[in-house]
MITILO-305167 format. One line per field, with one value per residue: residue number from 1; residue in three letters; x, y, z of N, C-alpha, C, CB in turn. Coordinates in steps of 0.05 Angstrom, whole numbers, plus 5000, padded with zeros to 4 digits. Each point is the difference from the previous one (the first is absolute). Glycine has a CB too. Layout:
nr = [NUM;...]
rest = [ALA;...]
n_X = [X;...]
n_Y = [Y;...]
n_Z = [Z;...]
ca_X = [X;...]
ca_Y = [Y;...]
ca_Z = [Z;...]
c_X = [X;...]
c_Y = [Y;...]
c_Z = [Z;...]
cb_X = [X;...]
cb_Y = [Y;...]
cb_Z = [Z;...]
***
This chain:
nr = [1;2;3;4;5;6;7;8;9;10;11;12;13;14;15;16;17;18;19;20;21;22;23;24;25;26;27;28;29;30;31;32;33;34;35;36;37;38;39;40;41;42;43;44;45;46;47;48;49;50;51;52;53;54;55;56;57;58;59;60;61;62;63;64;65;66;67;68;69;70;71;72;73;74;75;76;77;78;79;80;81;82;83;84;85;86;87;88;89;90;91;92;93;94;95;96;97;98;99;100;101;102;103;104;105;106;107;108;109;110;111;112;113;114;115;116;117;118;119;120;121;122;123;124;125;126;127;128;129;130;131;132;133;134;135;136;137;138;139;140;141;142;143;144;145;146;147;148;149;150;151;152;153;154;155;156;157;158;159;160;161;162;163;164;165;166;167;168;169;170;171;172;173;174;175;176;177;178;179;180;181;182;183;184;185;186;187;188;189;190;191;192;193;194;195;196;197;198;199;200;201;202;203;204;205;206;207;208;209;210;211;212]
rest = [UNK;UNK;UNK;UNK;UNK;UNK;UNK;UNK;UNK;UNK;UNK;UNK;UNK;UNK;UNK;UNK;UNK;UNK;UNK;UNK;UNK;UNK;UNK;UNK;UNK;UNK;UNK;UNK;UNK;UNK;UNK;UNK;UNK;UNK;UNK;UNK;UNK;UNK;UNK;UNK;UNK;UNK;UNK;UNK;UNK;UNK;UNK;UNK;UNK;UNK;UNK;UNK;UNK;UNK;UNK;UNK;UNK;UNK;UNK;UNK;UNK;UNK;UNK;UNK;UNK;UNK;UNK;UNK;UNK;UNK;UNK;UNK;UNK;UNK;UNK;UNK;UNK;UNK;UNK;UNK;UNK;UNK;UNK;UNK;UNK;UNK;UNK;UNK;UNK;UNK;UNK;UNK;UNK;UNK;UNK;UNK;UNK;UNK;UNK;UNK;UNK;UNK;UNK;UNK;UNK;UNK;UNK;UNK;UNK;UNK;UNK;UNK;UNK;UNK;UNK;UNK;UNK;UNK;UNK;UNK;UNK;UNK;UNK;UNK;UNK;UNK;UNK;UNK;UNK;UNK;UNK;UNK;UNK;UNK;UNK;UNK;UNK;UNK;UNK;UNK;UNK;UNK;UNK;UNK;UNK;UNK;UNK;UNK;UNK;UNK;UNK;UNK;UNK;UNK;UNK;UNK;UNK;UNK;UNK;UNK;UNK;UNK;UNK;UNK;UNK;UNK;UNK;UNK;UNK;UNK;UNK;UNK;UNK;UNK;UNK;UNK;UNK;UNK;UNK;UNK;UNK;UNK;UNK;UNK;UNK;UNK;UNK;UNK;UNK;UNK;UNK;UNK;UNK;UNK;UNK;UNK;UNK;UNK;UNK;UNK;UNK;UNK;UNK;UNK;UNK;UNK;UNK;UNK;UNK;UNK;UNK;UNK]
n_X = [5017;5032;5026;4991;4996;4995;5027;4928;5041;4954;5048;4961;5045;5048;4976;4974;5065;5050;4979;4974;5050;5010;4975;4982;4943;5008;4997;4936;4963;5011;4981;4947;4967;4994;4988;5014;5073;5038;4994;4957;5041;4947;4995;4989;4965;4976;5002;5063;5029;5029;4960;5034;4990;4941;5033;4926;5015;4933;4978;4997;4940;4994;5039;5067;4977;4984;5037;5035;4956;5019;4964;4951;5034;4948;4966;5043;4948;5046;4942;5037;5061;4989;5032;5043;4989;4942;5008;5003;4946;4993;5018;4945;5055;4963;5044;5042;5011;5024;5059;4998;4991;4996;4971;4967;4980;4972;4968;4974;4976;5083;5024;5049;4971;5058;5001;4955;5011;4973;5012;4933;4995;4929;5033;4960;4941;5025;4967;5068;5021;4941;4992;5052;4998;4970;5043;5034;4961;5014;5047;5009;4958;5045;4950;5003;4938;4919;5024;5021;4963;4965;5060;5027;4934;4965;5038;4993;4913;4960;5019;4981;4958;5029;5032;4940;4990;5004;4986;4968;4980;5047;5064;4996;5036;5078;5038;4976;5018;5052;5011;4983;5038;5041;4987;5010;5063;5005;5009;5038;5044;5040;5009;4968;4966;4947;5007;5008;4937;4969;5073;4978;4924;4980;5027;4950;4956;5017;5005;4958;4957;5037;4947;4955]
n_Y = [4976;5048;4960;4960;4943;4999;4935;5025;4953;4977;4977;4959;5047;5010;4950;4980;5017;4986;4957;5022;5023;4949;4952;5039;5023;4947;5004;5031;4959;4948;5051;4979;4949;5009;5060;4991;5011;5014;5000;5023;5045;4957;5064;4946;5055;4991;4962;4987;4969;5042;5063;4987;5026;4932;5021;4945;4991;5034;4966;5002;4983;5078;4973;5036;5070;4972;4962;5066;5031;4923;4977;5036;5044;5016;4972;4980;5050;5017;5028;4999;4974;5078;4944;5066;5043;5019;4980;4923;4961;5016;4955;4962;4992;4994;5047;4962;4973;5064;4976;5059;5011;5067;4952;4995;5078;4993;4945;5040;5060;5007;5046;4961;5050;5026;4922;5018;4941;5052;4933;5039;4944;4975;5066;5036;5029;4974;5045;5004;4978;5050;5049;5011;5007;5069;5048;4979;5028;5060;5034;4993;5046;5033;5017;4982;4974;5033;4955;5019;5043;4973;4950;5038;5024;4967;4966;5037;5011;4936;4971;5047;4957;4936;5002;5033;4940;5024;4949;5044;4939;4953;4994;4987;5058;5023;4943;5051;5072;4969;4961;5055;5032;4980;5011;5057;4985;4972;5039;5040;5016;5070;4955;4941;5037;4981;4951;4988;5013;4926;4964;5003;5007;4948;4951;5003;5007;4949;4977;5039;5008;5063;5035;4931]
n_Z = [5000;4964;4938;5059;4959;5066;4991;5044;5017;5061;5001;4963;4941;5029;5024;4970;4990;5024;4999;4943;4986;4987;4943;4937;4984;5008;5063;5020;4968;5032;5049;4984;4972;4954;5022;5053;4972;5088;5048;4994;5050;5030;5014;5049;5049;5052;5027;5004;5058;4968;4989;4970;4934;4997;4967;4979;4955;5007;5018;5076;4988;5009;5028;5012;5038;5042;5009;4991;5065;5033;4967;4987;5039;5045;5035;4940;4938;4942;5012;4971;4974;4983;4941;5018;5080;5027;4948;5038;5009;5071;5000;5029;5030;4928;4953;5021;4927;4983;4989;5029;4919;4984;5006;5078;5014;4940;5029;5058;4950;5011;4977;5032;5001;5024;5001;5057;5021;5041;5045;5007;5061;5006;5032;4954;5015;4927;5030;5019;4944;4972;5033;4962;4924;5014;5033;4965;4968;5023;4994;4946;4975;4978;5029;4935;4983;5038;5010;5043;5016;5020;5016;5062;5014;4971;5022;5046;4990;4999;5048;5028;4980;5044;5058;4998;5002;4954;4945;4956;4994;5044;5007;4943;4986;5049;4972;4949;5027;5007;4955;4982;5019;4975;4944;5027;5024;4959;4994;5033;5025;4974;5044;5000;5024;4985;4987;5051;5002;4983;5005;5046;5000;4959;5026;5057;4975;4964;5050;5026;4997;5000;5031;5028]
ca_X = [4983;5016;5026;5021;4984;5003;4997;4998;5004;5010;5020;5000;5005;5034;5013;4990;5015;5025;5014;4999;5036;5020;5000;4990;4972;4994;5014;4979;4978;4993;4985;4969;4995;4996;5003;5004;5022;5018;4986;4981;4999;4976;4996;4980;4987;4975;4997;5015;5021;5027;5003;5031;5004;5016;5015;5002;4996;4972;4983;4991;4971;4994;4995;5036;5011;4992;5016;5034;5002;4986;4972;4972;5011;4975;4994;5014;4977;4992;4980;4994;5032;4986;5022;5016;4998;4978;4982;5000;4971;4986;5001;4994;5032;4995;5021;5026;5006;5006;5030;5003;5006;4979;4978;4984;4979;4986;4980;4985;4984;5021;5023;5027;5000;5026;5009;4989;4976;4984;4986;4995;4991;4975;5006;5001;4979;5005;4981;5016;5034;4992;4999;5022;5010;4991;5014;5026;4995;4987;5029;5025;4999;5005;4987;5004;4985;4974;4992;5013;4991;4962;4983;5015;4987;4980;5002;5010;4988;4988;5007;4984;4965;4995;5003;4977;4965;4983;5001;4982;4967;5005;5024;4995;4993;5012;5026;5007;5016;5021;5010;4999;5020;5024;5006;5003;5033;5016;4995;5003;5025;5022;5034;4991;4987;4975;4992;5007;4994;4970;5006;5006;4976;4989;5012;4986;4968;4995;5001;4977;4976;5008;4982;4972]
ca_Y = [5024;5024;4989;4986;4970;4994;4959;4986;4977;4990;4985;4967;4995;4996;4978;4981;5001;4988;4975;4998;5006;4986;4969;4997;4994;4967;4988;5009;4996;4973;4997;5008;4989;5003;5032;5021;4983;5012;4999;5015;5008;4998;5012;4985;5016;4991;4983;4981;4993;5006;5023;5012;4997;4974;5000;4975;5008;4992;4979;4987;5003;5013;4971;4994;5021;5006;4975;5001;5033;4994;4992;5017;5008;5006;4968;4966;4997;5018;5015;5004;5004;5025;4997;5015;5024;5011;4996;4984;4982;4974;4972;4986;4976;4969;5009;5008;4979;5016;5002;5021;5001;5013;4987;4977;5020;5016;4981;5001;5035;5017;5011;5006;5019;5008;4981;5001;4982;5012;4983;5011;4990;5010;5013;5026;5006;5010;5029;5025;5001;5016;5027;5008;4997;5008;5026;5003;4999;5026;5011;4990;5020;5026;5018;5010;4993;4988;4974;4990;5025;5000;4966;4992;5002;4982;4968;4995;5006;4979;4985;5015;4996;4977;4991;5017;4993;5026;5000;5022;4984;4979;4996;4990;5013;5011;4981;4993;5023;5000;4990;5014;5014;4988;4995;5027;5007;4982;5015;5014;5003;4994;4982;4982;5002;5002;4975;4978;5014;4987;4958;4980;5011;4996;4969;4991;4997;4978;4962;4999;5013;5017;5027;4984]
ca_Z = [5000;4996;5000;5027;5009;5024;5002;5026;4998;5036;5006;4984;4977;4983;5007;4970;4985;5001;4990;4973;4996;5023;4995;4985;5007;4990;5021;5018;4997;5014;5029;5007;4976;4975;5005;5018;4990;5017;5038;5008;5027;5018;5024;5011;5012;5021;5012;4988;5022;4991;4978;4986;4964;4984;4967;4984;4969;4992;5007;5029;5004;5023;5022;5001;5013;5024;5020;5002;5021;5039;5008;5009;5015;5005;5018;4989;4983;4974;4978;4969;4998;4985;4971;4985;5008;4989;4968;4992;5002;5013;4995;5034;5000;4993;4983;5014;4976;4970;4991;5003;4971;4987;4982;5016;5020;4984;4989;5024;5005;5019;4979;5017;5012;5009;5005;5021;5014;5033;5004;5016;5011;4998;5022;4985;4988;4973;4984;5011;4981;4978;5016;5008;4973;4980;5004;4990;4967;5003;5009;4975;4977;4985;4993;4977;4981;5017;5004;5032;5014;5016;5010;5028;5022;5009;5014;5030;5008;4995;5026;5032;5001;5002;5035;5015;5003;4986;4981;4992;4990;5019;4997;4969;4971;5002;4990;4973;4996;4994;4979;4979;5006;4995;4963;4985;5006;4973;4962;5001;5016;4983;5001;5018;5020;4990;4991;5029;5034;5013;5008;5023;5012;4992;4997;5021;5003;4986;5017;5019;5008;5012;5004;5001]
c_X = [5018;5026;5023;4988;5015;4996;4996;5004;4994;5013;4993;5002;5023;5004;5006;5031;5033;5011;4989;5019;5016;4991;4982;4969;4984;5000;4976;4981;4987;5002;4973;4987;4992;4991;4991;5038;5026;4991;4988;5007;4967;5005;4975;4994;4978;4997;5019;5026;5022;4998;5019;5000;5001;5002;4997;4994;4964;4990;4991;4977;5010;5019;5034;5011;4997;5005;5031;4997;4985;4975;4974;5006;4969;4982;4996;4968;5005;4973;5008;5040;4987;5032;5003;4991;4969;4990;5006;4968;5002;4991;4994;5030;4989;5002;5032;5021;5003;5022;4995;5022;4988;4976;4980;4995;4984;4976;4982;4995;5020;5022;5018;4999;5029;5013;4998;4987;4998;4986;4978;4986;4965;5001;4992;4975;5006;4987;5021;5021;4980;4990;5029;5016;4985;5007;5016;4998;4997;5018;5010;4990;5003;4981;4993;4979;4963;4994;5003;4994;4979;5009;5015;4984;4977;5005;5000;4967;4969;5005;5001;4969;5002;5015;4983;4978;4980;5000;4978;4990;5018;5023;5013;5009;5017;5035;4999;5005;5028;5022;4997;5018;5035;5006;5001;5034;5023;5011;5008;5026;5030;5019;4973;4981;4965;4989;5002;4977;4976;5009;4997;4969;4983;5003;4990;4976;4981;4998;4989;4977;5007;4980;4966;4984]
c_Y = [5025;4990;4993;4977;4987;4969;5002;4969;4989;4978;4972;5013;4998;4986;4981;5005;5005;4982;4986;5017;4980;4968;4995;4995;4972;4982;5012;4994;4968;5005;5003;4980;5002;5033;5019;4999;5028;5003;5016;5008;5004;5021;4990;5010;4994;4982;4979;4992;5010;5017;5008;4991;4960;5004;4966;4999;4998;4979;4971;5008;5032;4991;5002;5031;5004;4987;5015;5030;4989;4992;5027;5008;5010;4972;4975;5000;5023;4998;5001;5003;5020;4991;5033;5031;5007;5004;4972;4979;4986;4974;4977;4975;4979;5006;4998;4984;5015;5007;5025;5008;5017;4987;4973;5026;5010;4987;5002;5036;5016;5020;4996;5028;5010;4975;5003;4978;5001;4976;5024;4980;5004;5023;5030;5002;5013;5021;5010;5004;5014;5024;5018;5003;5028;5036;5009;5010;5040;5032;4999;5013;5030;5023;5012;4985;4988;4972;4990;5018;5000;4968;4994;5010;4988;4972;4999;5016;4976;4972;5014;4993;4956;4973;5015;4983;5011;5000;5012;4989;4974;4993;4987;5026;5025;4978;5004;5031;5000;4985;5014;5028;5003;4994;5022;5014;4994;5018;5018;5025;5008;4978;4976;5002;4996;4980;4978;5004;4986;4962;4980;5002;4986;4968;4986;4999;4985;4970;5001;5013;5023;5028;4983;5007]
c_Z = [5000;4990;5031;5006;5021;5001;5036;5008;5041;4996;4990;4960;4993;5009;4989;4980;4997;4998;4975;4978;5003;4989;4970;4995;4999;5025;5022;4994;5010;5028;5000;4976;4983;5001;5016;5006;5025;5027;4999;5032;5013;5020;5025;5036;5016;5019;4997;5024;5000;4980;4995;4967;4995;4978;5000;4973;4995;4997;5030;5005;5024;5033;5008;5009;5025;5016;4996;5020;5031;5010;5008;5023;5009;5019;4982;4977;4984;4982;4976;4996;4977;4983;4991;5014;4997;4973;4988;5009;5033;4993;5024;5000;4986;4975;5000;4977;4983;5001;4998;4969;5000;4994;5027;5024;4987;5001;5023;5002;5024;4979;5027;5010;5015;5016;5028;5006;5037;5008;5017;5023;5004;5029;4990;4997;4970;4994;5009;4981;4971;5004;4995;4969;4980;5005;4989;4975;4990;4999;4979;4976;4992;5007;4971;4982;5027;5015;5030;5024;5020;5009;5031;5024;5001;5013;5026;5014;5006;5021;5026;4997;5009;5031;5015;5008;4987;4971;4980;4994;5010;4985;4971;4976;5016;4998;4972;4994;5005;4983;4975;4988;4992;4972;4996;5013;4982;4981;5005;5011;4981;5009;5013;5024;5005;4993;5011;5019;5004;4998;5025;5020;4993;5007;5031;5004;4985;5010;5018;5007;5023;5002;4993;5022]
cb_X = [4963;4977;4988;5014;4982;4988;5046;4973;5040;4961;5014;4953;4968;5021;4987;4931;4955;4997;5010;4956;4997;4999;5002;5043;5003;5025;5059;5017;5012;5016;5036;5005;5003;4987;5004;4940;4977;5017;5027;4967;5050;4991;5022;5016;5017;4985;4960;4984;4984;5018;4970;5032;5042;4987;5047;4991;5057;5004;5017;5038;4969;4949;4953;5007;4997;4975;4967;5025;4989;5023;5033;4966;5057;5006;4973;5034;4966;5048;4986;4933;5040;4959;4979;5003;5051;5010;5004;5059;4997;4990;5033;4926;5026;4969;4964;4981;4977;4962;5020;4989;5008;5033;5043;5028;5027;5035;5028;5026;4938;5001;4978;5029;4951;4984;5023;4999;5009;4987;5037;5002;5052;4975;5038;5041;4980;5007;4945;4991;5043;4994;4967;4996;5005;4961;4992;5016;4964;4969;5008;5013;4980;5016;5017;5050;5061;4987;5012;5040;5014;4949;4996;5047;5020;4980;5027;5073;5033;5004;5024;5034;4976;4993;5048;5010;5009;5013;5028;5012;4966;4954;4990;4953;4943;4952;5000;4971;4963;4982;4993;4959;4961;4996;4979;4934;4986;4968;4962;4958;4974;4994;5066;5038;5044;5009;5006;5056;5020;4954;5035;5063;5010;4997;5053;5030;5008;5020;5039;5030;4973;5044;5046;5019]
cb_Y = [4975;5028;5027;5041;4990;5047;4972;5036;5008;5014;5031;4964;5015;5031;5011;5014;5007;5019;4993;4988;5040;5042;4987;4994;5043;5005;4998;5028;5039;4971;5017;5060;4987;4944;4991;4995;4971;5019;4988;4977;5024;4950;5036;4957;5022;5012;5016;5021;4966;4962;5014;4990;5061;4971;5050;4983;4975;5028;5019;4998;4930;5003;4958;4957;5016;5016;4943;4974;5046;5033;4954;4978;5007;5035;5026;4961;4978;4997;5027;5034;4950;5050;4944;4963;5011;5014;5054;5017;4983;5031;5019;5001;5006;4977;5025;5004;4964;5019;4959;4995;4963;5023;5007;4939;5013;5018;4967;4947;4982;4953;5040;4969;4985;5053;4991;5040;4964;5053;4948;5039;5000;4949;4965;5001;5004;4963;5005;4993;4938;4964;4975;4976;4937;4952;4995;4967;4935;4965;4988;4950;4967;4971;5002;5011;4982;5028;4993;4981;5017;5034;4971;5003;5035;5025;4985;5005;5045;5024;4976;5049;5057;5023;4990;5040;4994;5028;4968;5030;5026;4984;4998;4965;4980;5039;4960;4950;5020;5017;4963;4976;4992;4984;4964;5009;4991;4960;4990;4969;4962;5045;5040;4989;5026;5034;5017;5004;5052;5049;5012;5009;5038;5044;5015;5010;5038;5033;4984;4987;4956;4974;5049;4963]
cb_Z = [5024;5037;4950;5026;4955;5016;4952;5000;4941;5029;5038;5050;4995;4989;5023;4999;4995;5013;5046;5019;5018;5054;5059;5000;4985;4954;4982;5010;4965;4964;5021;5020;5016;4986;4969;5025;4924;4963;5031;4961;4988;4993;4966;4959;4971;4971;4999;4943;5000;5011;5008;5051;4991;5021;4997;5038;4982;4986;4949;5020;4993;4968;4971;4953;4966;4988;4990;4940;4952;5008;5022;4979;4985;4949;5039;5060;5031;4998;5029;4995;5015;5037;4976;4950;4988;5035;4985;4998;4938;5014;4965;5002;5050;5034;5000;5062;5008;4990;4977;5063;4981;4985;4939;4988;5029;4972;4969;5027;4993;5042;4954;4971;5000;5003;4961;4995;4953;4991;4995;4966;5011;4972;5020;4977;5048;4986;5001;5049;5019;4982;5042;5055;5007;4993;5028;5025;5001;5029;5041;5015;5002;4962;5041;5011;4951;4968;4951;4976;4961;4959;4941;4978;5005;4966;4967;4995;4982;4952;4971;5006;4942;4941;5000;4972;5035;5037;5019;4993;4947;5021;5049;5021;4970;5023;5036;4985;5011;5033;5024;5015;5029;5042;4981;4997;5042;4999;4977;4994;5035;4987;5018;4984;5001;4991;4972;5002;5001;4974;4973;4999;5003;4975;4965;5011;5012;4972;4994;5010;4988;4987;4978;4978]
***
């Protein structure tokens, strides 16, 4: 931009790309698989025993990250697990069996995403964490294009009504306003932010009966 072009890069790519330097892309691609191909840094978080970075190659279930960090921590009962951050998905434990690939989280309506896997124990109230996603959303936007602008408030504003109790005709047809809500963000939206900000929200209220 302004004749000054700027490479943003972080620390797992140059890394990637070093030893693909060094051995060759051929050599880096037979880690992970067909295509999802090399490692992936996990950031594994919450309910868990041993939060901290794992560096593996692609394709260890949900289920193998979460033993290699120790396990379910808390009171040993996992609810939920939140894949790839606040614009990533939710996922139950009887998902926990999905290789942690582009193409086998994609196939269960999730994503990697920043490679976040949050546990959360049944100890939690998910309306509040999504309460809490939807603020982030709210706050984080620019402001620069409507979609995201209005739809972030209405959402966070929509799930206040519906943890209220106070929903404006019934819980049903204020679930489908916000999906609706949410395709128009999709579509619409200039960056990520916008076009993220109802994924993980949506993804939970998809697996549970949540605000019933």
């Amino acid at each position: 931009m302004f004749r000054q072009p700027t490479v943003v890069n972080n620390v797992e790519t140059l890394i990637n790309v070093l030893e693909i330097i060094l051995n060759g892309g051929h050599a880096y691609a037979r880690n992970g698989t067909t295509h999802s191909s090399g490692y992936r840094l996990f950031c594994v978080s919450g309910h868990v025993a041993r939060p901290g970075i794992y560096e593996l190659p692609f394709g260890p279930t949900v289920r193998n990250v979460v033993e290699l960090a120790g396990g379910v921590a808390g009171t040993g009962r996992l609810q939920a697990v939140l894949l790839g951050g606040a614009a990533g998905s939710f996922i139950s434990p009887a998902e926990l069996d999905t290789p942690l690939t582009f193409e086998h989280t994609r196939a269960i309506g999730a994503t990697l995403g920043s490679g976040v896997v949050m546990l959360f124990d049944d100890s939690i109230d998910l309306k509040h964490i999504l309460l809490r996603i939807a603020a982030f959303f709210r706050h984080e936007t620019c402001g620069q294009c409507v979609p995201c602008r209005v739809g972030t408030v209405r959402q966070e504003e929509l799930l206040q009504r519906l943890g209220g109790g106070q929903a404006l005709s019934s819980n049903g047809q204020e679930h489908a306003l916000l999906k609706e809500m949410a395709q128009a963000m999709r579509d619409a939206s200039i960056c990520g932010l916008g076009q993220t900000a109802s994924s993980a929200i949506l993804s939970a209220m998809d697996r549970w009966s949540l605000f019933s």
